[in-house]
KOLGU-889673 format. One record per residue: x, y, z of N, C-alpha, C in turn. Coordinates in steps of 0.02 Angstrom, whole numbers, plus 32768, in hexadecimal, padded with zeros to 4 digits. Example, Ala and Ser with C-alpha at 12.3 -4.5 7.8 and 13.67 -1.06 7.14 Angstrom:
# KOLGU-889673
82947EE4818682677F1F818682947F5B8186
82827F90816282AC7FCB816582858002818A
***
This chain:
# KOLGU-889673
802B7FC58000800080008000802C803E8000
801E80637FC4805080AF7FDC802E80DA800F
80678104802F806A813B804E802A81588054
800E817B80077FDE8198800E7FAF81737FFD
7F8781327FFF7F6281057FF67F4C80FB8072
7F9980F3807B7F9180F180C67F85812D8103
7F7B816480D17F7A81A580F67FB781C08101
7FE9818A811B802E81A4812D804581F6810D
805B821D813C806D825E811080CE82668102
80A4828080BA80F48272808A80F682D0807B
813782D9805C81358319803C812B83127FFA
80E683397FFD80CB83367FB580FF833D7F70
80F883297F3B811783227F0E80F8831D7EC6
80F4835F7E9980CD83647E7180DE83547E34
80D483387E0E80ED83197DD480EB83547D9F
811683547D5A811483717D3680F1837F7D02
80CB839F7CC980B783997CA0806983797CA7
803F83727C677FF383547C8A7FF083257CA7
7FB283227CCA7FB082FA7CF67F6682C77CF6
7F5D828B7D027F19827A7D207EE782937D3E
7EAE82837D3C7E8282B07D7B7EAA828A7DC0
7EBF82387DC27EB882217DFE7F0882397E1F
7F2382377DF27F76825F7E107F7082A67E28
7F4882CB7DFA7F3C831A7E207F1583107E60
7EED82D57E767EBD82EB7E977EE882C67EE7
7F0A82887ED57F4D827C7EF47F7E82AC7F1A
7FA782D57ED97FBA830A7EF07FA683347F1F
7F69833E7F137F3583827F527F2C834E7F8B
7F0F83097F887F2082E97FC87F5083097FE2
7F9882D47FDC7FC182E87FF87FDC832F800C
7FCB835F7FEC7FE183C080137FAB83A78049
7F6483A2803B7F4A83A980747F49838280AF
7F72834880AA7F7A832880E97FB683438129
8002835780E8802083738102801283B2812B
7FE583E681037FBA842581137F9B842A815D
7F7C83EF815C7F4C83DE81897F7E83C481D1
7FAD83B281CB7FEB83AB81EF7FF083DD8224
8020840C81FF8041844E81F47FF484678230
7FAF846F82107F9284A4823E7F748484826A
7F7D844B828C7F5C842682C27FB1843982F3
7FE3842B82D2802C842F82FE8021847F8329
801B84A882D3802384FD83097FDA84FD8317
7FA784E583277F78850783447F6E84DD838C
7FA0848C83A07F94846E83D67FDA84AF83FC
7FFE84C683E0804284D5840B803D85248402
8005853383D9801D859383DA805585B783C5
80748586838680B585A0837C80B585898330
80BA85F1830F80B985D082D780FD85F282BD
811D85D8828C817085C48276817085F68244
81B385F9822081BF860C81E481C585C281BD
81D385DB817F81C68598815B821785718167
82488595816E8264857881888262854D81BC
8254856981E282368536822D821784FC8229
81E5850B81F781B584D181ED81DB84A281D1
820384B181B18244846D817A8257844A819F
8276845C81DC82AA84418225826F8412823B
8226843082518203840A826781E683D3823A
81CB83DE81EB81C383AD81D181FB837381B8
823D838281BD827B836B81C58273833F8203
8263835D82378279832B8283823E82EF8286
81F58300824681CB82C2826881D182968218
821082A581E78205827D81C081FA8293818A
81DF82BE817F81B382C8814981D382D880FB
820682F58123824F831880D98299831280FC
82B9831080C982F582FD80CD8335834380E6
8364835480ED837B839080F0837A83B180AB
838C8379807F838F839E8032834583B48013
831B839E803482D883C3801C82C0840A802E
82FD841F807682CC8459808B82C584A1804A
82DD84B8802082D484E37FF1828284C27FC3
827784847FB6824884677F888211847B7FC1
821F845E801C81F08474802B81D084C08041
81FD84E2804081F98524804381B88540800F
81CD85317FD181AE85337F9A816785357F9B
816C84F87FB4811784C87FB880F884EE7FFD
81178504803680FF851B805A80D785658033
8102857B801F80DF85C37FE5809C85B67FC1
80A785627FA8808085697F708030855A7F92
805185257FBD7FFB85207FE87FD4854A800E
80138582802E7FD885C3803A7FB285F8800C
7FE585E17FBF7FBB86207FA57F8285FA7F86
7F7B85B17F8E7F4185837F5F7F0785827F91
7F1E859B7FCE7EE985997FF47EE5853E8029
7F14852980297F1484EC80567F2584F0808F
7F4D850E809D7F69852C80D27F5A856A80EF
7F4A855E81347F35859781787F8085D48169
7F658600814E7F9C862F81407FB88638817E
7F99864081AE7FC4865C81F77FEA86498217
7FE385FB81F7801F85C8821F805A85B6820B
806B85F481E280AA860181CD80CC863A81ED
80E5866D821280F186A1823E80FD86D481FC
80E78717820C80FA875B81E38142877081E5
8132878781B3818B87B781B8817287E981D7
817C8807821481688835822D8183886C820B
81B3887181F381DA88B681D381AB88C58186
818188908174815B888E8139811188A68156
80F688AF818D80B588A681A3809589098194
806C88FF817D803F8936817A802E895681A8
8032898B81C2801D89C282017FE389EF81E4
7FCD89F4820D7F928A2882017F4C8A1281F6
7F2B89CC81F17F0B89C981CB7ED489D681E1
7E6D89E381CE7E4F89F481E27E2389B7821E
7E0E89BD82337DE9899782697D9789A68266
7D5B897B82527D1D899682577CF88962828A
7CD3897A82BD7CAB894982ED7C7A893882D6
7C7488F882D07C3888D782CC7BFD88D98318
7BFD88EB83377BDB88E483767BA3891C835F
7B6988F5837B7B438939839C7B59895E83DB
7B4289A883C97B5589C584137B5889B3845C
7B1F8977846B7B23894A84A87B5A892584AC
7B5B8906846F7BA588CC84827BD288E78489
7BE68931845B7C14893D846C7C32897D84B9
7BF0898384B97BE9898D85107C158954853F
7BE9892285387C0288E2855D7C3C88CB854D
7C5788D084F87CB388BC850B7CD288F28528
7CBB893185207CEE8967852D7CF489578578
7CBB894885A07CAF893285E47CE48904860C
7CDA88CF85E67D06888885F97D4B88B085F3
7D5F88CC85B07DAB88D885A47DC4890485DB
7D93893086017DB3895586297DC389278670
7D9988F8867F7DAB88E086B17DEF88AB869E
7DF1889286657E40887986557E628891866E
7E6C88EC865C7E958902864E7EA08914869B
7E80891486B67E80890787087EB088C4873B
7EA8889B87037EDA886C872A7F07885C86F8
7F25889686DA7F61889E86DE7F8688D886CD
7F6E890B87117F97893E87397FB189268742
7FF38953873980228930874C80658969876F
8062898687B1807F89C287CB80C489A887DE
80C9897E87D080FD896987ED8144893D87BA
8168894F87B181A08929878081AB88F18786
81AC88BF876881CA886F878D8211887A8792
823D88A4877F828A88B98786829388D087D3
825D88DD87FD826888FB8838827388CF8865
82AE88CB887382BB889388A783028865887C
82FC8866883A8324884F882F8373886E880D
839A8863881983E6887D880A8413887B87DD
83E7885887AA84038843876183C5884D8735
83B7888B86EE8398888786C483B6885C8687
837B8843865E838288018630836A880D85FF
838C880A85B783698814856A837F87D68555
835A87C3852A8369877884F0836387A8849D
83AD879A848583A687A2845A83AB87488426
8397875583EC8380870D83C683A18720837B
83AB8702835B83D2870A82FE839486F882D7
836586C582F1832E86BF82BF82F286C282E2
82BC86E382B9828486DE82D0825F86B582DE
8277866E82C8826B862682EA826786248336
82AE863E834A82B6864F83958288865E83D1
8279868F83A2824586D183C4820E86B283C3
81FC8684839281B8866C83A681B8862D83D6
81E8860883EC81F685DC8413820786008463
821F863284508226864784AF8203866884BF
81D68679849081B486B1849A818386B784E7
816F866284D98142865F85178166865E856B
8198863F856881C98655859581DF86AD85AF
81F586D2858A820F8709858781DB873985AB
819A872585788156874B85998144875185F9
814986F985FE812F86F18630817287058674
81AC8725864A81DB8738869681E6877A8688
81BB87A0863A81C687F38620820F87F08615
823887C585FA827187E585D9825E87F08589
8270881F856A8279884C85388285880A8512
827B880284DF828F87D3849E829B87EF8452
82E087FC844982DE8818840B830087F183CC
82F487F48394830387B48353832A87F3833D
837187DE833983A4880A831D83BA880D82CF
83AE87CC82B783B187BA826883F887E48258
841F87BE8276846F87CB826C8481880782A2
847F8844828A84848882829C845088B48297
842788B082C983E688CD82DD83F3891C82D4
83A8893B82A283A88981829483D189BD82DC
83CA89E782C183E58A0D82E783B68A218327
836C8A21831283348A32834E83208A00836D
833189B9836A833489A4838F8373899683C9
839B89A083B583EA89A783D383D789E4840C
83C28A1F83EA83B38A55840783838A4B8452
83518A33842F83268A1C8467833A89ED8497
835389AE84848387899E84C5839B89BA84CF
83C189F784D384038A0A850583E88A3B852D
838A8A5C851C83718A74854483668A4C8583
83508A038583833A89D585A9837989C785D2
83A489BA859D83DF89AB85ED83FC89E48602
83FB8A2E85EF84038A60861483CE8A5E864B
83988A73864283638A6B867D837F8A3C86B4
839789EC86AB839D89CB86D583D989D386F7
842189FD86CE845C89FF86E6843E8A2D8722
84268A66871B840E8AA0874184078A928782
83C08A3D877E83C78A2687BE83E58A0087D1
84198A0587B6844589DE87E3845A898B87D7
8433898987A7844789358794846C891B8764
847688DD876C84AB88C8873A848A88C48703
84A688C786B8848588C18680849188808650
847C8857865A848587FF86208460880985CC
848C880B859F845B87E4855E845E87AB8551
8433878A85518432873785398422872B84FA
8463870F84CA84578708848C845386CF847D
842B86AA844F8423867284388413867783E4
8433864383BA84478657837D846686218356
84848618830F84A685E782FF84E285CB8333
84FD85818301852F856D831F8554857F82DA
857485A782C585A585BC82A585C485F382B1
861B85E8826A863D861D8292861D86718299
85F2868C828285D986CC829785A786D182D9
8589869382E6856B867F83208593867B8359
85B3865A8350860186458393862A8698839C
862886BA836B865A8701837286148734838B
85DD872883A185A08750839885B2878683E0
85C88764841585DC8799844C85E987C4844A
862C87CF8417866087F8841D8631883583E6
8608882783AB85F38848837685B6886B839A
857D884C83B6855D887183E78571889A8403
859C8891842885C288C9845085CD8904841B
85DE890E83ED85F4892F83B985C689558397
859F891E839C855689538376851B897983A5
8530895E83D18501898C841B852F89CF8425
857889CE842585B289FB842985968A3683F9
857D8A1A83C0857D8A41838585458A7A838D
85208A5E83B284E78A9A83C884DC8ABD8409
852B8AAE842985158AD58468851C8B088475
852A8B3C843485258B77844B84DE8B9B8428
84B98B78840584888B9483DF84618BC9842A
844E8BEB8406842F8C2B842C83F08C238474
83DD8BF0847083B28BD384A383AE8BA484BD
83FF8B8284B884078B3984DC84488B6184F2
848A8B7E84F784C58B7F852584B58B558545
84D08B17853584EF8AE2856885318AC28566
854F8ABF856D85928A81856585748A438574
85728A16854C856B89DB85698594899A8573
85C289BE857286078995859085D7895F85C3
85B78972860785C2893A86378579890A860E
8556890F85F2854388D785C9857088A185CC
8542887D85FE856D883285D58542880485A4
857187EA8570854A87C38545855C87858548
8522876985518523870C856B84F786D98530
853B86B685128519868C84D684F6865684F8
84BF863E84F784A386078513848585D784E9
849485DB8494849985B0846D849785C88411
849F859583F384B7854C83FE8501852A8413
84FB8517843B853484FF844B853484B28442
85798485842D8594844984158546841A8457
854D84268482853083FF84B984DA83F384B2
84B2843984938494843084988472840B844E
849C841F840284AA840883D984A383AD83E9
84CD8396840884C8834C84108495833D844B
8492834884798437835984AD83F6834F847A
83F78391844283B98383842783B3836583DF
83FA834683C484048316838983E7833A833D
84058384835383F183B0832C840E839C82EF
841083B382B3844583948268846983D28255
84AC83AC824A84D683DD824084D983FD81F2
84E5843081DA84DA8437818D851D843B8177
853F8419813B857D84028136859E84488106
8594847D812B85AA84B180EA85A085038127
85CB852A811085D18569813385C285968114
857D858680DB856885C780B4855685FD80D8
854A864080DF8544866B80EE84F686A480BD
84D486D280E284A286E180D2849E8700808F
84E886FD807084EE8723803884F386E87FF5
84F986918004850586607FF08560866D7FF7
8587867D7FFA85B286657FFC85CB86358036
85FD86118034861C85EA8063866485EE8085
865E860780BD869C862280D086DD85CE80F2
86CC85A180E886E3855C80CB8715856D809F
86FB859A8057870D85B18026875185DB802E
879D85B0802787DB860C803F87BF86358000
87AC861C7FCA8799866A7FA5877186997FD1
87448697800D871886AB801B873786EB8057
871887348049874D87558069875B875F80AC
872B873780DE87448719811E874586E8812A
876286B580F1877C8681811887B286758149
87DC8688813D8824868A8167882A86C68198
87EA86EE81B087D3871081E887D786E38222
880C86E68269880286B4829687D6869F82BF
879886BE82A7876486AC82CA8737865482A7
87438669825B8728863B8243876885F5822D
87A38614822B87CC85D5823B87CA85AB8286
87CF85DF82B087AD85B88303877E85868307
8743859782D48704857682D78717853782A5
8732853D8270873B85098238877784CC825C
87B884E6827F87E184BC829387A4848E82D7
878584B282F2874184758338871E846F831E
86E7847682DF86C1845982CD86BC8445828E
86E58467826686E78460821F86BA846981F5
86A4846E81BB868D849381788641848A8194
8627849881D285E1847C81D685C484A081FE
857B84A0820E855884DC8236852C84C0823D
84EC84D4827684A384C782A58482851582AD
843E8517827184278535826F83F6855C82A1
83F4857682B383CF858F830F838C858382F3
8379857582B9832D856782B88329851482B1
835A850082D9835684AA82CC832E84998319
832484C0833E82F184C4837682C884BC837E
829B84D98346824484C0833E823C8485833E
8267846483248254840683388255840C836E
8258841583B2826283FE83E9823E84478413
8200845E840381FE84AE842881F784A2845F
81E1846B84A281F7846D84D4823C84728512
8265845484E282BC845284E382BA849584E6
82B484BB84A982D4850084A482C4852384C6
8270852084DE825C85548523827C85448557
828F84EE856782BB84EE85A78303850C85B0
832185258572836A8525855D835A8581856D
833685A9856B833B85DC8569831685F885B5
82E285D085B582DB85CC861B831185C4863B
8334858F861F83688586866983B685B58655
83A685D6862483EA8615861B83C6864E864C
83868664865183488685866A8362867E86B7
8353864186C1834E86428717839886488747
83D1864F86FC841386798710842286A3874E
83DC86C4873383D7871287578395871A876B
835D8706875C830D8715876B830B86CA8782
82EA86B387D682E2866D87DE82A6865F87CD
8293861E87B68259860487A68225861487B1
8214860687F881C6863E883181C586888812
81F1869E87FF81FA86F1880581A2870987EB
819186F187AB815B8720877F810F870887B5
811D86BD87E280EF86BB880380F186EA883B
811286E188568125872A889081148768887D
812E8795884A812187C5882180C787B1880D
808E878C88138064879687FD8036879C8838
8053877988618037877188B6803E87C988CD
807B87DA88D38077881988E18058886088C1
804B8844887C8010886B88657FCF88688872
7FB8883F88887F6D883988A07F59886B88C7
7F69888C890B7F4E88C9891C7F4688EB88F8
7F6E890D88CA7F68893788AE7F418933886C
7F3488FE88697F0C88E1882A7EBB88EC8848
7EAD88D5887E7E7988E1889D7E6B892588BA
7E89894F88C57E8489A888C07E7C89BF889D
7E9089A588557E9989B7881E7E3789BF8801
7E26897488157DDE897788067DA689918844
7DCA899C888B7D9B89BA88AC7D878A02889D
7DCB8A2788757DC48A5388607D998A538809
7D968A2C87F27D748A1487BC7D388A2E87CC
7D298A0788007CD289F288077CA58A2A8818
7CE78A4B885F7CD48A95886B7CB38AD0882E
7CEC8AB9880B7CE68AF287D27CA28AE8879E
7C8A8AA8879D7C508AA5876D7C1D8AAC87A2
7C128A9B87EE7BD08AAC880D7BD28B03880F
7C068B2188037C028B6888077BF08B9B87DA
7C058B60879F7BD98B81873D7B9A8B6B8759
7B7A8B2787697B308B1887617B0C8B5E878E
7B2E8B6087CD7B098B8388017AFB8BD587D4
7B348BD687A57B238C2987917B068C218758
7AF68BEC87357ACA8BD886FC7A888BE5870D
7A6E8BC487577A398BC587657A208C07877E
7A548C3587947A378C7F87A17A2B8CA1876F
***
């Protein structure tokens, strides 16, 4: 019995030139089983990938080979624009996303009485007067190289409020900027300042400390950040060789670079830079893509929790939510006050 006779899911594979009705209709099987995959995975886990991501993951349960991920890239394109695929469960380029756009309510004026209602009391429990940094002696940023990253720690990061930013090599200048507002604020009070980077295992990955440092340098005198950020420390917390063999990640046998070249390559004009001979003499012509994670998104939230609880301990965000409750509940005694005091002057 084949594959697609047994349901089993394969990566679709479309033949060339005409076709049968029963091979075309074959074909659309198979996208839609895979399809159907893909949006039961991100809609049980809340995590939706770049298409990259999704390769690593349809890679880790089988489905494609390493040499397929470009074919599946492809097919990932082709089934959202045919309409098979849940467009959303692919993640946005946020730097591509549309601002501005218009908003019209469907509600009648009652309902939307009654959400505006509910939303205010949300927005009630979660006042929040108080910093979760207060008390503690070390502020914490995660920076990430792919937006794969960001959608894997994301849920982590949230729930202890460290800052999460996707640097995509060398992050614009306003965001650079804007960190160095954040760790000025925190130098001010007094605390130590950590970035936690997580990112490839190659040689521009492995040299990433020293270049951060460099590019945060680069904006500290812009006109509304003066900071030095010398006492920044920057702490790689992956990929490293350990966790590479931990999560049986695959290594990719080549040191191409975002431009296709391969610095493997001595034609290539940093090859014989000692950063990337360092890396080639311990690991040699090979690299672990930081989006080889999504196979495993529980691993990676633990891998970036426990760089987290470095400096912020585990209890902390429960503590921090406990001690908001008074004030969460003032927050709405004063609420409640305030609407029996419209009704009372409504009624005069």
């Amino acid at each position: 019995m084949t594959a697609e006779a047994n349901n089993t899911i394969v990566f679709p594979k479309r033949a060339p030139g005409r076709k049968s009705a029963a091979r075309e209709a074959a074909e659309r099987a198979a996208d839609l089983r895979l399809c159907e995959w893909i949006e039961e995975r991100w809609r049980a886990t809340g995590l939706a990938f770049g298409t990259r991501g999704w390769a690593y993951i349809c890679e880790n349960e089988g489905f494609i080979s390493k040499g397929q991920f470009a074919a599946f890239e492809d097919w990932l394109a082709r089934v959202r624009k045919e309409g098979l695929l849940d467009p959303d469960a692919v993640a946005d380029d946020d730097a591509r996303r549309a601002d501005h756009g218009e908003y019209v309510d469907d509600d009648d004026p009652e309902d939307y009485a009654t959400g505006a209602f509910d939303r205010a009391n949300d927005l009630l429990s979660v006042y929040t007067p108080i910093s979760i940094w207060q008390g503690l002696d070390t502020y914490v940023e995660v920076l990430v190289e792919k937006v794969d990253l960001k959608v894997l720690f994301r849920p982590v990061c949230r729930r202890y409020r460290v800052p999460l930013t996707n640097g995509k090599g060398s992050n614009d200048i306003n965001s650079r900027r804007r960190m160095l507002q954040r760790y000025r604020a925190h130098a001010e009070c007094g605390r130590n300042l950590v970035l936690l980077y997580a990112g490839d295992h190659d040689p521009a990955g492995l040299d990433i400390a020293r270049v951060i440092k460099s590019n945060l340098m680069e904006c500290a005198n812009i006109r509304d950040v003066g900071f030095d950020p010398t006492p920044i420390e920057v702490a790689r917390v992956g990929l490293t060789v350990e966790q590479i063999d931990a999560l049986d990640l695959p290594w990719i046998d080549n040191l191409e670079t975002g431009s296709g070249k391969n610095l493997a390559d001595p034609r290539h004009p940093d090859h014989r830079k000692p950063y990337v001979q360092d890396y080639i003499a311990t690991h040699g012509p090979r690299k672990v893509e930081a989006n080889a994670l999504a196979r495993n998104p529980a691993a990676a939230q633990d891998l970036i929790e426990s760089a987290i609880n470095g400096y912020i301990p585990p209890n902390w965000p429960t503590f921090h939510f406990e001690r908001l409750v008074p004030h969460q509940e003032a927050a709405r005694e004063a609420f409640a006050a305030l609407i029996a005091r419209t009704v009372r002057g409504g009624a005069s």
